[in-house]
N, C-alpha and C positions, 0 to 999 in steps of 0.2 A: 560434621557428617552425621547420619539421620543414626547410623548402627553403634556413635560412639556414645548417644545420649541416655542413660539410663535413669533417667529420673522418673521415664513411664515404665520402663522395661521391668522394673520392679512389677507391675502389674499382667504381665502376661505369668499363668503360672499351669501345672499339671494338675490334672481335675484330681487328683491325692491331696495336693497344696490345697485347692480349693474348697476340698470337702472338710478337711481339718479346720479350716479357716471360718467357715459358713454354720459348724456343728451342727449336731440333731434338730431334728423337729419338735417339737415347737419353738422357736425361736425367737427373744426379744427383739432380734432387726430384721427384718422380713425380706428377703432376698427373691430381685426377678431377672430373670434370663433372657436374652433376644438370641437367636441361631441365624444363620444364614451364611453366604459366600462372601458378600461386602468384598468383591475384586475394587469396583472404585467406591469410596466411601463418599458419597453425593448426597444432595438435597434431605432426599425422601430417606436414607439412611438417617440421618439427625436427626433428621423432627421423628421421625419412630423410637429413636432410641432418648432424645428428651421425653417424650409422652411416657414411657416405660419408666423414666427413671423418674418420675413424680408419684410412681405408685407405690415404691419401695424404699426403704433406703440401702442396699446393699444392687447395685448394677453388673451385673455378669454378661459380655458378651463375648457368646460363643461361635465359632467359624468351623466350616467344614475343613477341612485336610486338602491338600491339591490332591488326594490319588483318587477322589471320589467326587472329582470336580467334572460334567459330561453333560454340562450343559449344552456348552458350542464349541466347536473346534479351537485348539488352541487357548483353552482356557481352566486356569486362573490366569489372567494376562501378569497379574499382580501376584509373586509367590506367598506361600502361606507364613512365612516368618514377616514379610512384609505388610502383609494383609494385617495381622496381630499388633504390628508397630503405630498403625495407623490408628486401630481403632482404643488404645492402649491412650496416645498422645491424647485423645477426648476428653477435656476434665469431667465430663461426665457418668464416663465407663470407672467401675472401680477397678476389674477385674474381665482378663479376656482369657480364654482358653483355647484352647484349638483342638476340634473335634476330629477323633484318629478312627471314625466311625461312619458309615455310609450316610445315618439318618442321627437326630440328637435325642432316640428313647432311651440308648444306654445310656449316654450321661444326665437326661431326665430323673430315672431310676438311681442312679447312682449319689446324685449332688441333690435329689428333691429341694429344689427351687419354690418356693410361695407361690411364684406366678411366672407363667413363663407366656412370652408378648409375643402376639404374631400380626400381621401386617391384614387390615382391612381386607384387602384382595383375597384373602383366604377364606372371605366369611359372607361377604356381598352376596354370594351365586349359591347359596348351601354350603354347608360345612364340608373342603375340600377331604378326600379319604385318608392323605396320610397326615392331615390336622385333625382329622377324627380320631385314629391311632394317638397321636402324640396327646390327645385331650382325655384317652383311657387310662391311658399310664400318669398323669397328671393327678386325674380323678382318684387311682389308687390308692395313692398315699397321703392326700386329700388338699391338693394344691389347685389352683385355678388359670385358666387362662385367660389371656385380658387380648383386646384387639384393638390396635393404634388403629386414629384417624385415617384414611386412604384419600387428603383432599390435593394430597402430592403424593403420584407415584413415577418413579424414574427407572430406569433400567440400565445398569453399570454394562450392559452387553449393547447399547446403541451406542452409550457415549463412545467405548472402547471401539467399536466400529466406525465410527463419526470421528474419530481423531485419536489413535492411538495415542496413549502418553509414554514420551521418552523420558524413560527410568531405567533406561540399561543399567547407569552406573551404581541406582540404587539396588536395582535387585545383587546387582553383580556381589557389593559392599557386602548383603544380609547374606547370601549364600556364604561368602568367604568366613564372615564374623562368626555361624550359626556352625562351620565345620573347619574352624581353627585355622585355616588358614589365611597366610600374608601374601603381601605383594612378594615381599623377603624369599616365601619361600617357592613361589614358581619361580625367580633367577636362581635360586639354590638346584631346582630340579631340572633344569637346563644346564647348567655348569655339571652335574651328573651321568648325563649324557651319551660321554666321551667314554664313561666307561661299560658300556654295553655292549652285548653283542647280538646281532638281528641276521635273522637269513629269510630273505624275501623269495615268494617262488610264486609264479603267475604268468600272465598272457604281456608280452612285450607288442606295444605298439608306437610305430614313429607319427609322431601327428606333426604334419608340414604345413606351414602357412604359405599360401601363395598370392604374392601382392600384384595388383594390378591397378589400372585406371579405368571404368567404365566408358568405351567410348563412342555406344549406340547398339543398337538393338538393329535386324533382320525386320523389312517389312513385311514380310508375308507371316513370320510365325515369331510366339514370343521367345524367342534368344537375344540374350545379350551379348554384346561384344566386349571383354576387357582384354589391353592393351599388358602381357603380364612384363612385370619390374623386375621382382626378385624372388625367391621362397626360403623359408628361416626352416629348418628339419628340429626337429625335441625328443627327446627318446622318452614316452608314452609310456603309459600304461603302468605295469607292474613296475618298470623300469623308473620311472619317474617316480616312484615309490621308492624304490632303493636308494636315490639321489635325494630324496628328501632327508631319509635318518641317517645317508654318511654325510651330507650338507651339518646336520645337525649334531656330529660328533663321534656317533656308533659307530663299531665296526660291520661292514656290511658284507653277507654271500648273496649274490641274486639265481635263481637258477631258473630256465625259462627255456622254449623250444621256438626259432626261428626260421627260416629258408636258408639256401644256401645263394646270397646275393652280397648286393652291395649295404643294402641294409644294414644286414647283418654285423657287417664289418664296423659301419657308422656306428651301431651301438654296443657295441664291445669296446672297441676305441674311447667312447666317450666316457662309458663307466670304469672302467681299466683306467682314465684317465682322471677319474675321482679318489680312486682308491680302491672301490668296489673290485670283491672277487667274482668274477665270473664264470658260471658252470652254464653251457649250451647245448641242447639238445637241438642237433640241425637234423631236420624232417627236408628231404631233397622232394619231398611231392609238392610243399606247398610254400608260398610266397612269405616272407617276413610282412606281419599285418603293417598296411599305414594307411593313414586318414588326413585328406588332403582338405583343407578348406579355401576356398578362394574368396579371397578378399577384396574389395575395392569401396575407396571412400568410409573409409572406417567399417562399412556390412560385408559381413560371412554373405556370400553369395549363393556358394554351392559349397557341398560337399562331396568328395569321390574318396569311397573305401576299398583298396586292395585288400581283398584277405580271400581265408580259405576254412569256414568253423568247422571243418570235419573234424572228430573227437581224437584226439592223438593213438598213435599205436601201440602196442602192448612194447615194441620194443623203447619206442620214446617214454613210455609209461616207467619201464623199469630204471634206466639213463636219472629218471627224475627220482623216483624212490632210493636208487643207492646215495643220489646226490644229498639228498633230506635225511637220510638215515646215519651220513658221515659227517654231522653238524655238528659241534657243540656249542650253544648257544643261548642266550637267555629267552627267546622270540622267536619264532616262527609267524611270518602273516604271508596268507595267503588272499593274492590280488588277482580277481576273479575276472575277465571279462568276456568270460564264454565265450575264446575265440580257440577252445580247443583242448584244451588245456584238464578245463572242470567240471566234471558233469556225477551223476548219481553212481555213475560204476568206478572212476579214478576218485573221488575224493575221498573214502572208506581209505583206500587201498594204500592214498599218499600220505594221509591222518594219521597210520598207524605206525608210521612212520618215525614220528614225532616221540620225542622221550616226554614221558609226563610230567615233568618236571618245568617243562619249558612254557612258557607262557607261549596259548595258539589264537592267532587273531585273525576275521577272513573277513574282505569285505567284497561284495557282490553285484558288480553294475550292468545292471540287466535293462538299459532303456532302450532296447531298439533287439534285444534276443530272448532267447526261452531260457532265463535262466532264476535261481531262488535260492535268498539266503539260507532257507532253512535248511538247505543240503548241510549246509557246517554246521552242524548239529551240537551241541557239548562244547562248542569254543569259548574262551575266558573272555572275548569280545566283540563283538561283532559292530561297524558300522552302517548301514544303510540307508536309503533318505527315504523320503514319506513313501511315495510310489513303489519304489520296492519294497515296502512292506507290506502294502496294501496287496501287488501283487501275489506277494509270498501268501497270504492268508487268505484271497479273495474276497476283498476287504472294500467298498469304495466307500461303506457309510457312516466306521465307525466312526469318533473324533480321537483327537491325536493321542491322549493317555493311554484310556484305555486300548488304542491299536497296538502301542506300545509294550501294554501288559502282556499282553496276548502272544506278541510277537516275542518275547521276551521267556515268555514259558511256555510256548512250543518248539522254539530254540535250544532251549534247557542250557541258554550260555549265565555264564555270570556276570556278563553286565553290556550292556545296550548303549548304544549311540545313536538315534536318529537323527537324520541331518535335516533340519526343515527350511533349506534356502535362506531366504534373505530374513527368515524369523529366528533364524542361529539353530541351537541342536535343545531337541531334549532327551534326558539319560536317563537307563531305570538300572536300579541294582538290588538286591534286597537287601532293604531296612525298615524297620519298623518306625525310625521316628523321619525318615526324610528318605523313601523309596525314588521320589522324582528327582533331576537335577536339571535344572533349565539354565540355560545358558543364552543371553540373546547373541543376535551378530555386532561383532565389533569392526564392522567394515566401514570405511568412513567416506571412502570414492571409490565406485564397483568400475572397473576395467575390464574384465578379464575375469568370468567365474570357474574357467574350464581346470582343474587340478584343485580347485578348491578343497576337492574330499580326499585325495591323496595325501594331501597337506595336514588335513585334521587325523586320518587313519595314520602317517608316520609318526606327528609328535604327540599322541594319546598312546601309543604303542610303548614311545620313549617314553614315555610318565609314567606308565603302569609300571614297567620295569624299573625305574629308576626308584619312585618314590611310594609305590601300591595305592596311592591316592586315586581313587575315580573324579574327588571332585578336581582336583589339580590338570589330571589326565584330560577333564572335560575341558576346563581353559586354556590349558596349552593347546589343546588342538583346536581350538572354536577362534586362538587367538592366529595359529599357524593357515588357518585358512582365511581370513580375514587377508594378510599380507599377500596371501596367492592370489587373494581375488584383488588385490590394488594393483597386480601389475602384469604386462599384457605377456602373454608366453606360458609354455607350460614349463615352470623353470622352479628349480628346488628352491625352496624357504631356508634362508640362513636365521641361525638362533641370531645374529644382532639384528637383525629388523626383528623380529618376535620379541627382543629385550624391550627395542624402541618401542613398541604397542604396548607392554606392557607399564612400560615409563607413562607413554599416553595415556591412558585407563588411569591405570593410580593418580595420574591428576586430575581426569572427570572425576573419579569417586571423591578426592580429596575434596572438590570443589562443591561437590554434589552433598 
């Protein structure tokens, strides 16, 4: 395995180590530096950093940091511990560093390098401005810079576009190796589980499948004709969320406001028949929400939504607040789906609800209503996927980091989930030496993506609680959704199939 080899790893160090190592200037071994991203370490990488290394005898290459990586969306494709491993293994590199800095003048200034080597393309067209900058601060302390050959240049952002490379299981390995954790100990954090206690409160929706046969279409206008079989009912939404973390061991409160129907009854019934305790706030104005899709030949054909998003009543308002304020519990999440429930004037009012003590998680699925994570202002977690955050911020242009950052400290939560579909999740929390946490998807046959985010927002909830771990919380949930998406239904994730995924993984990485 690439994380268990330390024969180079010796060679990645903190620019303190380095400057110890390299001492004052003037120097009997002359020390030169190369900077850059080096996501794939390709062609035109080598032969620059061979031509560097005939000019010195001491090779230093240094990389920027993933938090200051905004080149292109979704990138470093390759994380910054892994980036370091790569360039580390080079018998050529003596020494790599990893730059915790936007641009390389601090560490310029800091490690005064002899000669610090930049790539032709910076010098062919006039001296680019910020090689002008970095050739001032050079000049300072009276160091020079040298410019490799340009008769190969490659771009790690085409090949990464032209063929992604599958490294899940390595990045997976450097993330776990870089923050102490085992395979060992996400089934430790599952077996933990059981002893939690969650109280979910949100919008209940039943999402119905309806199967049919296609069996021709109206000549005069486009309608289709399906022949319907059968219909499977799911208890949705917030609800589905509460069936995830008693699936998964916790004890669970749901509390939630529906119609006075048949519905209603279906999902009581079903939760009450998991274990879940159930607190209902029945609104006799408005219908128990469901979302009917029609099926035929494996294709969603249509969809038909019963509901009703007027903003609930001051008296359903209050129903919900005694129910929240008579908790005791390690968790609080609130499951948003703006169908009444959440809005700028009840969620203040339900928040404070909340004993401080309690860990508050709220996630906000706004793809088809007016609704923004940022209302949950101060929560310990927050989940959202790209689009909603973009919404949240009015945002279409930034790239994924830094939208992330942004999002992340206007929220003023302590720690971020973005879910970016079939690229898995990336997480931000502060820290100084590993602020990002990238996670790819470990989805192996996609079926079925619809609960995927319920899945990751219940067992990330169970991890924080159980173990305070962000990066464990990030796996378990990135693994919890991975299994929802392998199978068809909106149906809770049991910990043994999350065991079995993670049995899986630990033999890619083992193999890997």
């Amino acid at each position: 395995m690439i994380s268990g080899d330390s024969s180079y790893r010796r060679k990645i160090k903190t620019r303190e180590e380095l400057r110890t190592i390299l001492g004052p200037r003037p120097r009997a071994r002359k020390a030169i530096m190369c900077h850059g991203t080096f996501d794939i370490v390709h062609p035109g990488h080598v032969r620059h950093l061979m031509y560097a290394r005939e000019k010195a005898d001491i090779m230093i290459a240094s990389l920027t940091c993933d938090a200051f990586i905004t080149k292109a969306n979704f990138r470093p494709f390759v994380p910054e511990e892994l980036r370091a491993m790569n360039l580390a293994a080079l018998e050529i590199v003596d020494y790599v560093i990893i730059d915790r800095n936007a641009t390389p003048l601090e560490n310029l200034k800091y490690l005064q390098p002899d000669y610090f080597a930049k790539g032709y393309e910076y010098f062919k067209d006039g001296l680019h401005p910020k090689t002008s900058e970095e050739n001032q601060v050079i000049e300072s302390y009276g160091g020079e810079i040298i410019f490799t050959p340009g008769d190969v240049v490659y771009s790690s952002s085409a090949f990464i576009e032209m063929a992604p490379p599958r490294i899940t299981a390595e990045k997976l390995a450097t993330l776990m190796e870089a923050e102490g954790v085992t395979f060992d100990a996400l089934r430790d954090a599952l077996a933990k589980f059981q002893d939690a206690r969650v109280h979910v409160a949100g919008d209940t929706i039943v999402d119905s499948y309806s199967y049919g046969t296609l069996t021709g279409g109206t000549a005069k206008t486009p309608t289709f004709s399906i022949k319907h079989e059968h219909q499977v009912d799911f208890s949705g939404g917030a609800a589905v969320v509460s069936k995830h973390i008693r699936k998964a061991g916790a004890t669970v409160k749901f509390s939630t406001v529906m119609g006075q129907d048949m519905l209603q009854g279906f999902v009581v019934n079903d939760l009450r028949a998991q274990g879940i305790e159930c607190h209902v706030a029945v609104d006799h104005t408005r219908p128990t929400t469901q979302k009917i899709a029609y099926i035929a030949g494996g294709y969603r054909m249509l969809k038909v939504d019963k509901l009703d998003n007027r903003p609930i009543s001051d008296k359903i308002l209050e129903q919900l607040k005694a129910s929240l304020a008579d908790s005791q519990v390690d968790a609080f999440v609130f499951s948003d789906f703006r169908h009444g429930i959440f809005n700028r004037q009840t969620i203040p009012q339900l928040t404070e609800c909340l004993p401080a003590e309690a860990l508050k998680v709220a996630d906000s699925q706004v793809a088809s209503r007016w609704g923004n994570i940022l209302d949950f202002a101060g929560f310990d977690l927050i989940t959202p996927n790209e689009r909603e955050a973009r919404f949240a911020l009015g945002d279409q242009d930034s790239v994924v980091r830094p939208l992330a950052l942004e999002l992340y400290t206007r929220a003023r939560c302590k720690f971020l989930i973005m879910k970016l579909g079939e690229r898995g999740i990336v997480a931000y929390r502060p820290n100084e030496e590993r602020a990002f946490l990238t996670v790819d998807s470990f989805v192996d046959k996609l079926v079925d993506a619809v609960g995927a985010g319920d899945a990751l927002l219940a067992y990330a909830t169970l991890a924080l609680v159980s173990t305070k771990s962000e990066v464990i919380a990030s796996i378990l949930g990135s693994m919890a959704a991975a299994v929802a998406c392998e199978k068809d239904g909106n149906n809770p994730v049991a910990p043994e199939d999350v065991l079995s995924k993670i049995d899986t993984v630990e033999k890619q990485v083992q193999y890997a």
